[in-house]
MARSETI-67808 format. One record per residue (C-alpha): x, y, z. Coordinates in steps of 0.25 Angstrom, whole numbers, plus 5000, padded with zeros to 4 digits. Example, Ala and Ser with C-alpha at 12.3 -4.5 7.8 and 13.67 -1.06 7.14 Angstrom:
# MARSETI-67808
504949825031
505549965029
This chain:
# MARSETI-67808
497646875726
497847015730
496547085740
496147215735
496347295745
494747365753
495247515752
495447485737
494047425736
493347515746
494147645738
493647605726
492147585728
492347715732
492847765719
491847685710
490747755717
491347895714
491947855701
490347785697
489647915704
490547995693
490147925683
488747915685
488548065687
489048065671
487748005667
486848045681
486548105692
485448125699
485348275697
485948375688
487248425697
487148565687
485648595691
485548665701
483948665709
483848755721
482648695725
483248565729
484348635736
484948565750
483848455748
484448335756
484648205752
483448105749
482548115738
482948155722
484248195729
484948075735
485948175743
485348315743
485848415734
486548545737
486148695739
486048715724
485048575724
485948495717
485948345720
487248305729
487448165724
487448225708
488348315714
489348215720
489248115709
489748225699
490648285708
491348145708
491348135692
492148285694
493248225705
493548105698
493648175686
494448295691
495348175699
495448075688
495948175676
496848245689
497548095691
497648095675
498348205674
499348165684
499648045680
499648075666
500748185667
501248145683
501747995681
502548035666
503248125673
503648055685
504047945677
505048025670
505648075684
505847935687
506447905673
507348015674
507748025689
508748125693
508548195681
508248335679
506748285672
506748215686
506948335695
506048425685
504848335685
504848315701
505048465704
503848495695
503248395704
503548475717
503148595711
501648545707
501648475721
501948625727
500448665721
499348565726
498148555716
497248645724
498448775721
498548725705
497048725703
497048855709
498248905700
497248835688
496048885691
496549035692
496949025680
495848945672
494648945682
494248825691
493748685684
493748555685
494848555674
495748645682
495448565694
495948445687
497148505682
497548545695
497348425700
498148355689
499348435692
499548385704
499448265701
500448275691
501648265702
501148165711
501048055699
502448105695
502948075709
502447965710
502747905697
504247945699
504247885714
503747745709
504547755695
506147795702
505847645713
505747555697
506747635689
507747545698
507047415697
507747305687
506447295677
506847455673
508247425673
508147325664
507247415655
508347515653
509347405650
508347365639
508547495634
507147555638
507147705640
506547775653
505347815647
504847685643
505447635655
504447725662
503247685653
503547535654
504147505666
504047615676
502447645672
501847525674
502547485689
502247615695
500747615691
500347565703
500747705710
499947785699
498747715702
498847725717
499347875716
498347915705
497147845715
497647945725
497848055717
496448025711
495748045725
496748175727
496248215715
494648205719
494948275733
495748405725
494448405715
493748415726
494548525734
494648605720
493248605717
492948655732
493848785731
493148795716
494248755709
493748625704
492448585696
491648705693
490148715694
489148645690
490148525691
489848465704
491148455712
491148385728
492348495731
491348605727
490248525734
490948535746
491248675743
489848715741
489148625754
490248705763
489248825766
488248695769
489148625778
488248635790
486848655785
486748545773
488348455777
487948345765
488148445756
489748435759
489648315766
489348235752
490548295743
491348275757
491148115757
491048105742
492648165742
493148095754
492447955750
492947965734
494648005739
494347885750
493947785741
495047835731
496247825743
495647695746
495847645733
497147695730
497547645743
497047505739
497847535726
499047545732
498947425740
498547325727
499747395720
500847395728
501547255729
502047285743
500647335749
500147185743
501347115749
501047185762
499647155762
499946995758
């Protein structure tokens, strides 16, 4: 019986917290996040507010628990988009290795990869104006080669393999050689890859949203929490300190869990561990 490894069980009780904080704040939350009362500003933690509230006396943990719902989602529809577009296409470089397809698809990789996301949000939100949406999009795009690399990279080590040749003996073309064959046995690197990507994404919502290119107001965001607690560092230091951990503890446990991940799914990490 194969032992599940602790950083996958540590990474995710970490993401169940996160992932049950954002889905509570759907239906509660302590305090409105939108009202803003001046007369409770800075007050600190204890009381009706279990950690304080900010300059503009709104409550912190409200805050944090729908600035969670905003990075998962950001993230989650981010990985979407990648995989969704990113693995097809990576697939059909493998197919058609050598190919002019092959050497279109990987060079409109290196192009995207030539522009982090931080440089296409910018481009997006000159354009159209910053939001969530354009955050997301951004972010998407970036994804888009990474899942195409790593699609092709575990897709061209099977097309070799005797199952596949035996498929295109039976008649079977590359694109339901892909679908049936190819698919399925690189799915294990997806998930990893997509668990990686996913706590990426979490840390470029938050960079976005520091600069202002992210989720705009009254949408609580822990990148623009930072941002606004920065003039407060000193005088009240919980104000950024609790974005700060909330960050660093949701891409830990997500890094500890793809991590774990990859252990369970890799056949060589479990020999090794046998």
């Amino acid at each position: 019986m194969n032992r599940v490894p602790t950083s996958f069980l540590i990474g995710a009780a970490l993401s169940v917290v996160f992932v049950a904080a954002a889905a509570l704040s759907f239906l509660w939350t302590p305090h409105d996040v939108t009202s803003l009362v001046i007369a409770n500003r800075l007050q600190p933690a204890g009381g009706d507010f279990v950690l304080g509230t900010d300059q503009f006396g709104r409550d912190l943990l409200s805050m944090l628990m729908v600035g969670a719902r905003t990075s998962i989602a950001v993230a989650l529809v981010a990985v979407g988009i990648g995989i969704t577009l990113g693995v097809p296409l990576g697939l059909a470089a493998a197919a058609a290795r050598g190919s002019l397809l092959d050497e279109v698809i990987m060079r409109g990789n290196d192009l995207i990869f030539a522009f982090p996301s931080l440089v296409i949000a910018i481009l997006i939100t000159a354009v159209y104006g910053p939001s969530a949406t354009n955050a997301i999009i951004a972010i998407g795009i970036f994804n888009i080669p990474v899942f195409a690399r790593v699609a092709r990279g575990g897709a061209l080590s099977l097309w070799t393999l005797d199952y596949v040749l035996a498929a295109r003996t039976a008649g079977k073309g590359r694109l339901r050689i892909s679908a049936e064959h190819i698919l399925p046995n690189i799915a294990n690197l997806l998930i990893v890859q997509a668990t990686i990507q996913f706590s990426l994404g979490v840390l470029a919502e938050a960079a976005l949203s520091y600069v202002g290119l992210g989720a705009q107001p009254p949408l609580p965001s822990w990148g623009r929490m930072l941002s606004d607690a920065q003039t407060m560092i000193y005088s009240h230091p919980m104000l950024a300190i609790l974005p700060g951990m909330a960050i660093v503890m949701m891409v830990l446990g997500l890094n500890l869990m793809g991590d774990g991940l990859r252990d369970m799914l890799d056949p060589r990490l479990r020999r090794r561990r046998q």
